[in-house]
Structure formats: C-alpha cells, structure tokens
N, C-alpha and C positions, 0 to 999 in steps of 0.2 A: 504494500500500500504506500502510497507517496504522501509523506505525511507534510500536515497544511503547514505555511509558513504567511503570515501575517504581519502586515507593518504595525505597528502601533500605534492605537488611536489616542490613550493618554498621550496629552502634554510636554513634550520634553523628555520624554523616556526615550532614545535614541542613544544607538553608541556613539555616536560621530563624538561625542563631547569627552568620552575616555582616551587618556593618554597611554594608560599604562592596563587597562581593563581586558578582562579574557574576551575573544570573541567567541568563544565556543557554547556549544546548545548542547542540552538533553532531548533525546526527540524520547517517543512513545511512540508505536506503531500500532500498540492493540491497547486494553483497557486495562490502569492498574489492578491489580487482583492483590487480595489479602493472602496472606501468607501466613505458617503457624508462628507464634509465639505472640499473637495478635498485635503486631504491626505492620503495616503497609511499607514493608521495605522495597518494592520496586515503583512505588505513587512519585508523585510529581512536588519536592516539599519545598514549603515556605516558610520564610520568619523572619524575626526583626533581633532574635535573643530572649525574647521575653514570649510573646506573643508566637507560635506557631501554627502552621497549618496545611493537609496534606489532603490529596485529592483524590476520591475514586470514584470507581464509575461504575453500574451493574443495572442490566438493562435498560430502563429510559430513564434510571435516577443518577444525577450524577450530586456527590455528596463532596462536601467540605468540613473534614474534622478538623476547628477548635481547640488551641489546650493553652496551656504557659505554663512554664517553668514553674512557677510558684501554687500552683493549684494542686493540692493531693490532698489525700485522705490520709492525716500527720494521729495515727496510734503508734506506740512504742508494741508492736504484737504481730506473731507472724501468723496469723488467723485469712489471709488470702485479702483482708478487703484494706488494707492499705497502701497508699502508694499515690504513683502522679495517676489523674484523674484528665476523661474528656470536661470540658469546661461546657462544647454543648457542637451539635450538627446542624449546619443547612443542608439542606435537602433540595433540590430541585428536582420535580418531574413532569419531566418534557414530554408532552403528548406527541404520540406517533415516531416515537422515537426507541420503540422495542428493539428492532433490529439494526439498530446505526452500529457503524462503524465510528467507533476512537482512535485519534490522535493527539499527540499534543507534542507543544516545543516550548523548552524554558530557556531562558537566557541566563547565562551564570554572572554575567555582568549586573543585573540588578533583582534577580528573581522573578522577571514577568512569567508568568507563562498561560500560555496562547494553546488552547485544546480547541480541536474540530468534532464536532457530531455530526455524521452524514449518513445517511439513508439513499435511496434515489430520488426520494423527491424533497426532501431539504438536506438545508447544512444550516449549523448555529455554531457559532464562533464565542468559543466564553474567554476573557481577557479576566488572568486572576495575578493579585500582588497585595503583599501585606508592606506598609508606610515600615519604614528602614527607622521612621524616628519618633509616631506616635503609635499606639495598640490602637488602628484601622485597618479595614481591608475591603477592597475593591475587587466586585466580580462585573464587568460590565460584559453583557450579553447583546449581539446580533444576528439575526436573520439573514440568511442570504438566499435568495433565488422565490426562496418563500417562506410565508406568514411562519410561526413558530410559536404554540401553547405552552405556558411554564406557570405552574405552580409552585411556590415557596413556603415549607417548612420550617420553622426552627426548633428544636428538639435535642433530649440528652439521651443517652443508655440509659435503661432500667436499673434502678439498683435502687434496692430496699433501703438501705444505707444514706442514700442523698437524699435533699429536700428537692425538688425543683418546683418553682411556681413562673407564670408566663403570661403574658397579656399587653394591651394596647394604648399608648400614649400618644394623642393623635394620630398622625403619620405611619409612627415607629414602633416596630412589634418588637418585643423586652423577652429576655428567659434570664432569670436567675437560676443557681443551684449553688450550694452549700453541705459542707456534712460538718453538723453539729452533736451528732450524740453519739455517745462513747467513745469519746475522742483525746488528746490532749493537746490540741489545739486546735481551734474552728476554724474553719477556712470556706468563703466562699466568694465567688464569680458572677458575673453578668454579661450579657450580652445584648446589645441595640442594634436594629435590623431596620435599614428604609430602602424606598428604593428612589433617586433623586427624581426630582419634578412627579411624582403619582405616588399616591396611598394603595395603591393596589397590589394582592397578592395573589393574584391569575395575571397574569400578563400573555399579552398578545403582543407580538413581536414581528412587525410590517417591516416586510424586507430594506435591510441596510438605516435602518434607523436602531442607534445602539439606546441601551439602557444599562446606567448603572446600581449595583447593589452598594453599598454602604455599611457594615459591620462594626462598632466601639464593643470593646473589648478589657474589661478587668478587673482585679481583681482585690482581698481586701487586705491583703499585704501592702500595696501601694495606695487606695482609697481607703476610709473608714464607711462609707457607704456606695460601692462597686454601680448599686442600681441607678443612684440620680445620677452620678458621674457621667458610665456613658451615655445614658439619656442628653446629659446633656454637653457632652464633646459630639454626640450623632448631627445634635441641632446646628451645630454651626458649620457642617459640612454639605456644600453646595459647589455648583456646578465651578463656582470663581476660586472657592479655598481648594478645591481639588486639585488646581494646576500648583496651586504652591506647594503643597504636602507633597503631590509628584516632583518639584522641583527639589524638595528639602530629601527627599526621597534619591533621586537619583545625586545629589551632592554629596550624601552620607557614604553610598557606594561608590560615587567616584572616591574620595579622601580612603575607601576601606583597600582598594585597589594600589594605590598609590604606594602604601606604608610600602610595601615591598614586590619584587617581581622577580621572573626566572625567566631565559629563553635555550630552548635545546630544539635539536631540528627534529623531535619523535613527537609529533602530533598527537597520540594516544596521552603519553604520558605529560604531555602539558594540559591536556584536558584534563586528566587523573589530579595534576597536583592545583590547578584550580579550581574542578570542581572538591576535594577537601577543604579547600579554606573557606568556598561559598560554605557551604554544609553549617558549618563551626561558625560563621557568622550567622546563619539563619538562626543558631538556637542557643550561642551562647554571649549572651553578653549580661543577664541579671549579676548583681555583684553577689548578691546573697542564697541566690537559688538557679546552679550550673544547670545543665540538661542531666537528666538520666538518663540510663543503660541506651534506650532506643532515641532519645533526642525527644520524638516526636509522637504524643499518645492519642492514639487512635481508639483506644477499649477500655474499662474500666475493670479489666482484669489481666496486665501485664505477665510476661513471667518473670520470675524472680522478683515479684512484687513494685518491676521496674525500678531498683531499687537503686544506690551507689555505690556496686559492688566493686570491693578493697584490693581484691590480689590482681588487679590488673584492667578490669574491664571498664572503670569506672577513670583511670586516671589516660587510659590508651590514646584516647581523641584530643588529649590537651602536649599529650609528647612534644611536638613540632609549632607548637602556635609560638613561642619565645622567638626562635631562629628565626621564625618564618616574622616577625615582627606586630603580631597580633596581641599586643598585651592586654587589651581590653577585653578580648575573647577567651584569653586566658588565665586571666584573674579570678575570674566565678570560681573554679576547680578548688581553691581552699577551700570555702566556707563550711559547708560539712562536715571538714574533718576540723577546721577549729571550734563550732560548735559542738561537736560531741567527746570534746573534750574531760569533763567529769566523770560521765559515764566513763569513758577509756579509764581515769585514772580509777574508777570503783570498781571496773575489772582486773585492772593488773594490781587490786589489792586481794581482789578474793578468788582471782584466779592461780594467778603467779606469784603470791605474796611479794612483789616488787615495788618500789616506785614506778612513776612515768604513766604511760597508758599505753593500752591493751586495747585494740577493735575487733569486733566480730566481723564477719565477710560482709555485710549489707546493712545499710545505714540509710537515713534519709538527711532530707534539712533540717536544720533550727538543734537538733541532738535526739532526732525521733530515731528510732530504732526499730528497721520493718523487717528484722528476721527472730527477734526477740521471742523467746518460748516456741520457737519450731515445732509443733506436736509430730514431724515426720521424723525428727530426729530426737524424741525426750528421752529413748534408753539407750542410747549410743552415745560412744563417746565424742562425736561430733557438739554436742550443746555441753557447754560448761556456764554452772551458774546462770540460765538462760542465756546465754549468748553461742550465738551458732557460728564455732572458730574454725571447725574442722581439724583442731591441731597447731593450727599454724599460729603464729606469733609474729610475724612479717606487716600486718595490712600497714601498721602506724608507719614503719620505715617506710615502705613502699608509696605512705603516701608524702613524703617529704621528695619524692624525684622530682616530680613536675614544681615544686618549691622550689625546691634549689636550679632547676634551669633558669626560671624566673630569677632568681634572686642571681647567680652566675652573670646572668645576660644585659643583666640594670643594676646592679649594686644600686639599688633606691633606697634608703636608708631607712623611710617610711616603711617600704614593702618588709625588709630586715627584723625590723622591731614587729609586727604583725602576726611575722612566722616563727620569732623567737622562741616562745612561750612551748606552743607546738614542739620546737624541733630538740627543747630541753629538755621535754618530756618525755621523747624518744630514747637521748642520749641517756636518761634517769633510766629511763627502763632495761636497755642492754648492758649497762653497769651493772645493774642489781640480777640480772638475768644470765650472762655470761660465765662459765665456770673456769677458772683458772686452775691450770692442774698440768704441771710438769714442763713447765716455761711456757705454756701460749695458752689463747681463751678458746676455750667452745663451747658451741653450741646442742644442749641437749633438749629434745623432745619437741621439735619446730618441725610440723610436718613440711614437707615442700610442695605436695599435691595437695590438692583438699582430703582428707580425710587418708592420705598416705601413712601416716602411723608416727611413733615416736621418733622422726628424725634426730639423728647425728650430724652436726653442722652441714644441714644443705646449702647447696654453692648460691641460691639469690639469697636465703641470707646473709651471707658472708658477706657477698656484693653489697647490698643494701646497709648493712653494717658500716664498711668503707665510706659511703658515701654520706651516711649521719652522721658520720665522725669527724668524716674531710671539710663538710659542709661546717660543724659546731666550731669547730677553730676557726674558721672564715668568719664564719656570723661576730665570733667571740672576739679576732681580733680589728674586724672593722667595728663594731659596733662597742667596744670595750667594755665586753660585760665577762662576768665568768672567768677571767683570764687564768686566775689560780687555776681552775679545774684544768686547762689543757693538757699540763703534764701527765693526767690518767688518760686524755682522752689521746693521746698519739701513742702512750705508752699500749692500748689497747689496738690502735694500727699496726703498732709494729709487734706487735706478737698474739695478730688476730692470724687463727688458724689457716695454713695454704687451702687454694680450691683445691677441691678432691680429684681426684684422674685415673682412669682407668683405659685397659685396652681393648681396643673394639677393631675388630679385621685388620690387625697386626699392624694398629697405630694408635699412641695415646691420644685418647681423649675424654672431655668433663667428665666424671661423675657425677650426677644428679645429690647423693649425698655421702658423705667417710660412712656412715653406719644406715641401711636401711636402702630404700629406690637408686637403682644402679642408675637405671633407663627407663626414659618412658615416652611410648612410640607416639600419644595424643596430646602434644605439647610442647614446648620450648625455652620450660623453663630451665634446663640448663644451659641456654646462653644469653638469658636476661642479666646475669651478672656482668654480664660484656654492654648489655644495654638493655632497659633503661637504665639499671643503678652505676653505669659508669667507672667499671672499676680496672677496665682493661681498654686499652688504647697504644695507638703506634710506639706510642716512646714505654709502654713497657717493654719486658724483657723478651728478647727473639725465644725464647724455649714458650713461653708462657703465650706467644700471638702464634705460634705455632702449631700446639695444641687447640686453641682458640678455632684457629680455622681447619681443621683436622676436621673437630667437631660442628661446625659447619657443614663442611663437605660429607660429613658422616648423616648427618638429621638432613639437608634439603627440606625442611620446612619452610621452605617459600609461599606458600599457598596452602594455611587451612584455617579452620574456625578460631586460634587461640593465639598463633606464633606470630603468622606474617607482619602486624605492628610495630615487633620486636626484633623479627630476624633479621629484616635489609638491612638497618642500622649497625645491628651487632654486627653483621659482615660486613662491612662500608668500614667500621671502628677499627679491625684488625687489619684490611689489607688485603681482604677478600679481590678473586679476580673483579674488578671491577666490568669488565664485559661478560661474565654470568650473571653480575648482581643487576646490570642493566636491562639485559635480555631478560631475566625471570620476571624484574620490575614493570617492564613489557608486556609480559604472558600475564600478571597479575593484574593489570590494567583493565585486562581485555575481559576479565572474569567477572561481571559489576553486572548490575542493574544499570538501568540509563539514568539513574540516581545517582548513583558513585558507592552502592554498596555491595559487601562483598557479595558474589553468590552463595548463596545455600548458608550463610554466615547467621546463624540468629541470634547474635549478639549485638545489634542496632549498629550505632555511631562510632563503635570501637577505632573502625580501621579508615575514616577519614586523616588519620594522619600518615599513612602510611608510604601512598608516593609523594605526596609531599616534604616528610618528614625526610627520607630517605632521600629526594634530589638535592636538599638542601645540604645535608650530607655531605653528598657526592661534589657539588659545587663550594663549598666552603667549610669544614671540620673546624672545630676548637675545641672539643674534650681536650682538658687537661691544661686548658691556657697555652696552645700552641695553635694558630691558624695554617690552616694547609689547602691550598686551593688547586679545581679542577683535577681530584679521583676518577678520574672519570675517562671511559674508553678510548684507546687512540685513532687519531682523524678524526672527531669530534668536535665543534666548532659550541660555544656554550657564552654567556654572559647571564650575568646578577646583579640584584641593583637592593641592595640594604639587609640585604641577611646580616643577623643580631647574632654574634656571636658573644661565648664566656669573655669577661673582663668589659661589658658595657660597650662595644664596638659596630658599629652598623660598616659595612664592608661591603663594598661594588667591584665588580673586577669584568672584565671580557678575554675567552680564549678563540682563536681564529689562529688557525693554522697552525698549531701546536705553539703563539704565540701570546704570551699574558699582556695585554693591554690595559690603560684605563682604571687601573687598580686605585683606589681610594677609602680611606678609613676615616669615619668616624669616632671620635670620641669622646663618650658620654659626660665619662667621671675622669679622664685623668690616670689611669689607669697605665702599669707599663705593657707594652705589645711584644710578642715574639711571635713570630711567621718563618718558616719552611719558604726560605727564598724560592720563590717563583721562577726564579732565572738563574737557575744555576749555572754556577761557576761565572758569573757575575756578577758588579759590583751594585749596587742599589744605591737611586739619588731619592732623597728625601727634599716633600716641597712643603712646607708648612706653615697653612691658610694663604697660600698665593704666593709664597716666599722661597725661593731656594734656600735649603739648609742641608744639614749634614750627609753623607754618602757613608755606607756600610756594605759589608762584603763579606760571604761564609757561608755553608750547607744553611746556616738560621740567621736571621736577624732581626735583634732586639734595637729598641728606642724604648724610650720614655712618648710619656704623651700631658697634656695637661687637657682641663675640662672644656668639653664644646670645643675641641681641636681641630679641624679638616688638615689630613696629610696624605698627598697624594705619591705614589709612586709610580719610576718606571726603573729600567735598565740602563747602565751607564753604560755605553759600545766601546 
C-alpha cells in the first residue's frame, strides 16, 4: 500500500525552519495493533514529557489513549491494581469506514503525525500532535473526495477502582477520573474536549473542509482542581491562539534538535538514533514523575504493574540522554529513587542489618512501593520483609549510573548536592555490607539474576561497587564534604575483589559470579560491569580488555529482550571490532516497529537509547576522563556537533577521508582535558576563544581549560 503523505495544514509546522532537525518519518502501512503486555508498542506515539499519547485503530474506530507521567494509582501493595493509569480515551467512529485501509506518517522533527483512512469510496485524513509546551492536543480531521460521519466519545477503562464522572460545559465535553480509596495518595485527572467553531459531537465532514479537535489535559499534581483548569485553558483556545501554540510548539523542537547532532552516511541508523531521542522527549521531561517501564499507558493493567523497575529496565532509556546533551530529559530519572529513600534505609535495617539503603526490584513515585507484599512470591525467598529483592542487593548502586553520567558530564554543583545524600547512602550500605576477609572485600549472598541464589561477589556488582566508590571521592572532593571518609573508600577500590573468569571454548572469559551462576545464556549481565557501571575501558589493562572482548565474542548478545542496551556500548568500551559493532548496530536497526521499538521486546522504552547511545560512542568516548574520537569503521566519513562528554565538555569534530577536521571543545566548568591525539604523530595547535595559543604533541594530549572556554583545534603540518 502506498502510504499517504500530506502537507501540513497547521500553521508553521514545516521543516524548512530546522537547521539541524531529523528529516526522517515513521510510516505505518497497516493498523497499529495491540500487542501483549498491554501496550501499543508498534502505535504511532506522542508527547510533550508530561502529557502523552498513542494511536490505534480497529475497525471504523480509530482511538486516542491519554495518560501523563504523573497519573497512577500510588498504593504501596503489589495487589495488580497499582501503577501509571489511562487518564481517559477519545474515540472516534467513522461511519462507513469498517473496511478502510490505514496508514499513517509521523515526522520525528516535531511529532505530527498524519494517518489516512480509505475505503473506495472515501479517505479522511486525521492531523494529530500534542503542544511541545502546554498539556493540549490537536486532532484536526478532513474529508476528501467525500462527505465523512464521525462520532466522538470520550471515555476511560472500566475499573472498579476509579471514580470517573463526565458531562457538558457549554461547548466543551469534560471527563474526570480519580482513585481515591485505599490508596496513599489521591491522584486524579481531567480532560476538556471541543471541537473549534461547533458544539457538535456527530460531525459531518464536506469534502476538504478540515475541522479541528481540541483536548486540555491535567492533572492534580500540577493543579489543585485539574477540572476548572482545563475547562478553562480549552476556553481560550481558538482558531488565532492555535497558530501560536503551533509556533511555540515547533520553536521548543526546533531549540530540542539543536542541543546536539550526528551525521554518518547509514540512513537506517540515523533514523534509529533520532528516532531515540524523539521517543525520550515525547515522554520524558516531568522533573518529579520520569516515564515508566512502557513510556506510554494505554491499559489500566500494565505488566509489572508498569512499575520503575531497578536492575536495569527502568534506568536503560536514560543511558545516552547526558552524551547525547539532553539534560532536561534526563533529569526526571532520579526522582524515585530519591524519594524512596526511607523506605530503602528501613530495608537495609531489617533486611541486611546495614546502614544506607536497600531497594526492592519495582518502585513507583513520591516513595510508593508497587511490588510490596507480592502474594506470588510470600513463601519464597524472593520477598524479604515484604519487599520483593529476589536476592539481589545491587538496585540502589545501579541506580546511581545514570547519576553519575549526569553528574561526570556537568559537574553542576546544584545537581552534586541533590544526588549527595542518595549516593552516601549507597556508599553506607557496601561499607557495612562488604566482608573483608584475607586482604580484599566480598561480596556474599547478592544474587546477580533475579532470584539466582546466594551469590558470591557477582561481577555487576563489583562493577557497580567501583563506580559508587569512584563517583563518592569525586562528589566528596569537589563538593568538600566527607573528605575524612575517602581513605576507606579507595582503600575498598583497591582491595575490592578481581572480576571473576572462567574458561569457555578454550579462552578466558567473565564469570557471571567466584561462587554460584557461571553463565547464563538469557542475559548480559556479565558484561554490564564493562557498561553501564563503567568499570573497564581502553586505558585498563591489555589482559583484563582482553578477556573483556573474549567474552563479547563469546555471548553475541546483540539483539535480545534484556542485553542489546548494554552490549554495543560495552563492546565500543573495550575495542571491540568496530565494523561488527556497526554492522550488528545495523541488523539491530532494522528489527523495530516503525516506532523505534524493539521487536518482540516487551519491555517498553528500555532500548531507545541504544543506537543512539552507542553512535555516540563510537563518535566520541570519554569513560575515564580520556576523549577518543571517530571508533568507528574505516573509509567512513562521520561528523558531530556537541556530544557532552565526562569533565563538563561539549565536543564537535568532523572525519572525511580518514581526516579529523573542525574539532572544537567546549568548556563548561574549567575543567583539565586529555584527548587521544587525533593526528597522530603530530603536533597539535591550540586556538583559544579566537586566539592562537599553545601547540602540544604525543600519542595524548592534555591542556588545562578555564570556565565557558571555546578551544579549537587542528594539526600542525
């Protein structure tokens, strides 16, 4: 089917005005279909961060779910009925349109997207986008060739559980829902519906005259009364304020475009790594309420209670957003874990008898707890204390990764103090938790798989360890807190137990853990210690990047439900062939919905970070406070414009014809720079803020820098 492609009849919504803006589309050829684990992972999604919204289609009803970030059903109890909640559904049904044919096409440049319904004897073109900077959304509907009947609904799921009441304010049709009983904390929503210039909810639609819909949207985290609000944010939307909100609308994506860019000549995988950062804008920008598991809720019965699960699934989609210079998008990712805070510490008193804090695998906002008294797990050793760990003792570390790349990548002093508190709490906990015994620490009874058994130091958390350690001296001596404590806390790196290793087809490599899971073939956590937790990179030891990619070449977990987030990177870290990490990065591309999610993946938003995270990578490295540019295959022609690397640096550069051009660093804080000379065996002229200054020469070269610095480089001949 040749699927429709449509100019846009908003206002200003045109690419012609992007500089630096993807041009690449999502098409749809047939009708999103629901898929198990009740999300709509192959629908067409929208959103603002706050506000989202995803499209599907089934017979002559084509539906618009509804949600935000901050809407859930907040009990501390894993009883099924908590979690992020639908906010509410429009419904349209299109008369005579049983047997149509769907289409649709989204623009990753600002989120429009343009669906076809056709029959033989009509087509209706529906125009849908959610405002980039207020909670509205815009469905404007045309006819083409002929008339078209459309009824509007607006409605929620059934659930015993919510309140929902609805009805008419002039114009403007209203639905509230709320859950307020047995709860511990209330939450609820609203929604206002008009349709501009007419009161009417039958509409008839005479060819090529559009009509638009109209949706305010929220909720009572941000209002104290959700219902007058939007009643009355709907009122003031007409035909005149629509061009501006379109204006303010496409100025926010232009500015989101800009922050940074990539160009490679593989078509697939530049669509791949922008459609990830669309993704992560559409659903993440609340400061206090991230996206959950699936980003985007379409059911009022997720699985995994859509919850913010800890060992990985919940921190995956925020990996890349630092590098990639999103820090707005990736700010939200604390808040959960520094809200549940207490709880953590009242577990690892009655769990672990430790200091610090202890999280169970799934958590929600504010310090709600939605796997709490599991009844699937009360006589197994998986629930301790009601909290459902499975063993493992890792989530708290794990969740300090995406901390500390933020914090690496802006040393913001703000941000520091924020994540303090947290990161001390960790370092209290593997203090008191670590066993010293025979000149080094380990680790006893940390499962590494969920419910894998009494591990013996498993290698992520050893990784993870490193990296709470490495991060608390950092924190501790920019921020001049704690300084006494360092001497345990580096005395604990340097005699934190080796990764474990074993032989596997007559070559060493990982252990999964010294005592317990050798290997395990649905997974990849043994080379999360390489990456996210950062604890292996180029400048370690040749024996140790060795085994490193051994065990790479050994797992090929390129491509499956739990690893691919994690592997490119951790191959990219060591020195992996860069022309298999490409190619596979390629094959993995090509495995997506026209959404950008994985196949057959039912773990939601995990893996929007993954080709992005991983080109970024490949065009600019800084694990470990060393910049290393252009990884990446030869005869490759590549350029980048602001990748945020460790030490506060935003870094531009261009390769053409195996030659580094263009190269320019920014600098935030002031910070000293070391770079893996680009031009080897040449000498390096440094220009600084427009100025010639010093020349340096060596396999590396360091400078100083001071704050808000531009220095540019090239090759001295």
């Amino acid at each position: 089917m040749k699927v429709f492609s449509a100019v846009l009849l908003i206002p200003l919504l045109t690419l012609s005005v992007f500089a630096q803006s993807p041009t690449y589309k999502n098409t749809w050829t047939k009708a999103p279909l629901k898929v198990p684990y009740d999300v709509s992972v192959d629908a067409p999604l929208m959103g603002n961060g706050d506000l989202t919204m995803s499209l599907g289609y089934k017979n002559n009803n084509l539906s618009f779910y509804l949600s935000k970030n901050d809407f859930w059903r907040l009990r501390s109890k894993a009883d099924g009925l908590s979690g992020p909640r639908v906010v509410g559904i429009l419904g349209l049904k299109i008369e005579g349109m049983e047997a149509a044919a769907f289409s649709a096409e989204q623009l990753l440049s600002n989120g429009v997207t343009t669906s076809l319904l056709k029959n033989n004897q009509q087509q209706l073109v529906v125009k849908s986008w959610v405002s980039a900077t207020e909670n509205l959304v815009f469905i404007e509907l045309k006819a083409l060739d002929k008339a078209v009947e459309i009824s509007l609904e607006l409605t929620a799921p059934e659930n015993s559980m919510a309140k929902m009441e609805s009805g008419k304010s002039a114009d403007v049709s209203w639905l509230t829902r709320s859950f307020r009983d047995s709860v511990d904390l209330p939450t609820s929503a609203a929604i206002a519906l008009k349709v501009l210039n007419t009161d009417k909810r039958l509409l008839m639609l005479s060819p090529g005259k559009a009509v638009t819909l109209v949706l305010a949207v929220e909720g009572n985290f941000k209002q104290a009364d959700p219902k007058q609000y939007v009643l009355n944010q709907i009122k003031k939307v007409n035909e005149k304020s629509l061009a501006k909100i379109a204006q303010q609308h496409q100025n926010w994506w232009t500015t989101y475009w800009a922050k940074s860019s990539i160009s490679i000549a593989d078509t697939v995988l530049m669509k791949a790594y922008y459609q990830g950062l669309y993704t992560m804008a559409a659903c993440s920008r609340d400061a206090k309420f991230p996206p959950p598991i699936f980003g985007w809720t379409t059911s009022d019965s997720p699985a995994w209670n859509g919850d913010y699960h800890l060992n990985y699934n919940f921190q995956a989609p925020f990996y890349g957003l630092a590098a990639a210079n999103r820090l707005e998008q990736a700010a939200p990712h604390d808040a959960p874990l520094l809200d549940f805070m207490d709880r953590g510490a009242w577990y690892a008193k009655n769990v672990t008898n430790t200091r610090g804090i202890l999280y169970p695998v799934g958590i929600g906002p504010l310090g709600i707890e939605v796997t709490k008294d599991f009844l699937q797990y009360k006589n197994g050793r998986d629930l301790e204390e009601g909290g459902l760990f499975f063993g493992q003792r890792s989530n708290t570390a794990y969740g300090l990764l995406n901390m500390a790349q933020y914090w690496r990548s802006t040393y913001d002093p703000k941000y520091g103090e924020k994540i303090y508190p947290y990161a001390l709490a960790v370092a209290n906990f593997w203090e008191d938790y670590l066993k010293y015994e025979n000149g080094r620490y380990v680790i006893y009874g940390d499962a590494i798989h969920e419910g894998s058994g009494k591990d013996k130091n498993p290698i992520l958390s050893i990784g993870l360890i490193r990296n709470a350690f490495d991060l608390m001296i950092d924190l501790s001596t920019t921020l001049q807190k704690d300084t006494i404590r360092q001497g345990k806390w580096k005395d604990i790196l340097n005699k934190l137990s080796d990764f474990p290793v074993q032989s596997r087809n007559g070559q060493s490599v990982f252990r999964y853990t010294e005592e317990g899971i050798a290997w395990w073939d649905g997974n990849g956590l043994g080379i999360q210690h390489i990456y996210p937790a950062n604890a292996i990179n180029l400048d370690s030891k040749e024996a140790l990047l060795k085994i490193s990619r051994n065990t790479i070449g050994e797992m090929k977990r390129w491509h499956d439900s739990n690893t691919s987030n994690s592997f490119f990177v951790a191959a990219i870290r060591v020195g992996y062939d860069p022309s298999e990490v490409f190619q596979e990065l390629h094959k993995y591309a090509l495995k997506t919905y026209p959404n950008g999610f994985q196949l057959n993946n039912p773990h939601g938003i995990e893996n929007s970070c993954t080709v992005e995270n991983a080109l970024n990578e490949m065009l600019c490295m800084s694990a470990g406070n060393v910049i290393r540019l252009f990884n990446i295959p030869k005869g490759q022609d590549a350029s980048f414009r602001n990748i945020r690397t460790w030490g506060a640096f935003l870094v531009s550069a261009r390769l053409k014809d195996g030659v580094v051009s263009e190269l320019k660093i920014n600098s935030e804080k002031g910070k000293p720079c070391t770079m893996v000379n680009p031009w080897k065996g040449q000498k390096v002229q440094l220009i600084r803020n427009g100025k010639k200054a010093e020349s340096l020469s060596g396999d590396r070269i360091s400078f100083p820098t001071t704050s808000n610095e531009t220095i540019a480089l090239y090759a001295l001949r």
